[in-house]
N, C-alpha and C positions, 0 to 999 in steps of 0.2 A: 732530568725531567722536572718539569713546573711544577706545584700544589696541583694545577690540577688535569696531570695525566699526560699531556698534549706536548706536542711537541714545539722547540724554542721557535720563536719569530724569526730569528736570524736565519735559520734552514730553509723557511718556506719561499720560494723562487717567484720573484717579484711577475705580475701578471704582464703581459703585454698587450700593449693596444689593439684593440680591432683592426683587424686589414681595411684599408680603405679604397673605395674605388681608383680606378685611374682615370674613371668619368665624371669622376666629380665635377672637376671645374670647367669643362663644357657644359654638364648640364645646367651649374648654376649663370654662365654665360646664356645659354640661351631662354631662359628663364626668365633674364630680364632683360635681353631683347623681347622678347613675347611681351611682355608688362608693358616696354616702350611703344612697342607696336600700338596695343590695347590701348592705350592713352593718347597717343596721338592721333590713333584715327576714330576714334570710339566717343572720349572724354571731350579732349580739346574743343572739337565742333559746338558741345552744348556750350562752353564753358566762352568763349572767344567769338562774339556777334560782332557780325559785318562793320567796319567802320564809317562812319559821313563825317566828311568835314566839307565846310563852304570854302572857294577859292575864292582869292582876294577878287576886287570886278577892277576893271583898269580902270584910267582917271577918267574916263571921258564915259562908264559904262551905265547903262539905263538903270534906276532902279526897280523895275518891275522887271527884269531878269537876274537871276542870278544861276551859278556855277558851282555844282557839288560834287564831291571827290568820294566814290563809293567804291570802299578796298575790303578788300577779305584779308583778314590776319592770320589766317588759320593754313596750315600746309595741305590740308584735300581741298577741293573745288566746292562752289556753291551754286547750286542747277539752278535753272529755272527763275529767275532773280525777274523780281516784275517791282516797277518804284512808277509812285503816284503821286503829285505833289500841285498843293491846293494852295492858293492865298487863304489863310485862315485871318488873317488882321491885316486893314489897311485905314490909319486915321490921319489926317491931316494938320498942320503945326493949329490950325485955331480947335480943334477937337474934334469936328465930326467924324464922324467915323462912316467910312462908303463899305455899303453892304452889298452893292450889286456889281461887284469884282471878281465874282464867283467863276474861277478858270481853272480847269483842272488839267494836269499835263498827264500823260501816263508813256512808259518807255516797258521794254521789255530787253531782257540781255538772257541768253540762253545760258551762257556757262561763265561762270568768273573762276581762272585757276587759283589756284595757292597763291597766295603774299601777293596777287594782280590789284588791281583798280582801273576801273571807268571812269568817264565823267560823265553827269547827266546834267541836262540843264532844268530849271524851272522859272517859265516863264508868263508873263500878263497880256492879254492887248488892252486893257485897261491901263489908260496913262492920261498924269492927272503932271498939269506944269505949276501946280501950288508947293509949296512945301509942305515937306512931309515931317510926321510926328513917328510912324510906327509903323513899318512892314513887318508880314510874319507871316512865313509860309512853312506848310505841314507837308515830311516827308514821308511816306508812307510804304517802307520794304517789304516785302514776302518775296522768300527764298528756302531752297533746300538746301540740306545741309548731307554731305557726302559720308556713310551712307544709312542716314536716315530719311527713310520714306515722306513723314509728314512735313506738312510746310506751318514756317514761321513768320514772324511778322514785329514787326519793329517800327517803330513809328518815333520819330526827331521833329523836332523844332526849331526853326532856324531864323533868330528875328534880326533885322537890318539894326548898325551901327551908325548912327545919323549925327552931323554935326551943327553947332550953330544954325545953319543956314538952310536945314532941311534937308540938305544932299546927303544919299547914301554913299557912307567911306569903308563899310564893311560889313561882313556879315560872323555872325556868331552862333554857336548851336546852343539852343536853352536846355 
């Protein structure tokens, strides 16, 4: 016997582990499929707004129209998608600036699915055969997002790439 009383360490029969389920590793599987889930269709949508980009216009194309490429990046749909697109700038190579160009286009698109894209166009009948210094047209998105109720709204700028000679070679998102 030890100093004090007790019996030696060596005798005492080592403890064994708790029994462990056999559900363990399902339930941590579905666990974070649940999480995945939750995140893709819950987070992603706030996180991941609609994309615009302008399509290049061919060589021969007017510059008081242009070509935009509206995609959803996100894997649920986006309802209700309504786009309104304004010339907000139109000035001329000697400077003036024309103010009564005032054209407003509006489209509507009921459902855009997962990883899709549209094209929308936005276009003038104001057409001026001077050169040009600066086009800029305001695109103006509202869409839902799958599945939250409220609508959103996102608004780009898309000002013309103009060369030497006032012709429009491209467009750009500001």
């Amino acid at each position: 016997m030890w100093r004090s009383g007790g019996i030696k360490p060596e005798s005492v029969a080592p403890e064994l582990p708790a029994p462990r389920s056999r559900f363990r590793g399902p339930y941590r599987l579905l666990l974070a499929m649940a999480i995945f889930f939750v995140t893709v269709v819950f987070i992603f949508p706030l996180i991941f707004k609609p994309g615009v980009e302008p399509l290049t216009p061919s060589q021969f194309g007017s510059p008081f129209s242009m070509a935009v490429q509206i995609s959803n990046q996100n894997l649920t749909p986006l309802t209700d998608v309504e786009y309104s697109c304004e010339l907000s700038k139109l000035t001329l190579a000697n400077g003036s600036a024309i103010a009564d160009a005032k054209v407003l286009i509006r489209g509507a698109v009921r459902k855009i699915e997962g990883r899709q894209a549209i094209t929308a166009h936005c276009e003038t009948s104001y057409i001026v055969n001077a050169p040009l210094h600066v086009i800029e047209y305001k695109l103006t998105l509202t869409y839902r997002t799958y599945p939250w109720p409220q609508r959103r709204t996102n608004v780009y700028r898309i000002a013309s790439q103009i060369n030497g000679n006032g012709q429009v070679t491209g467009w750009k998102l500001n």
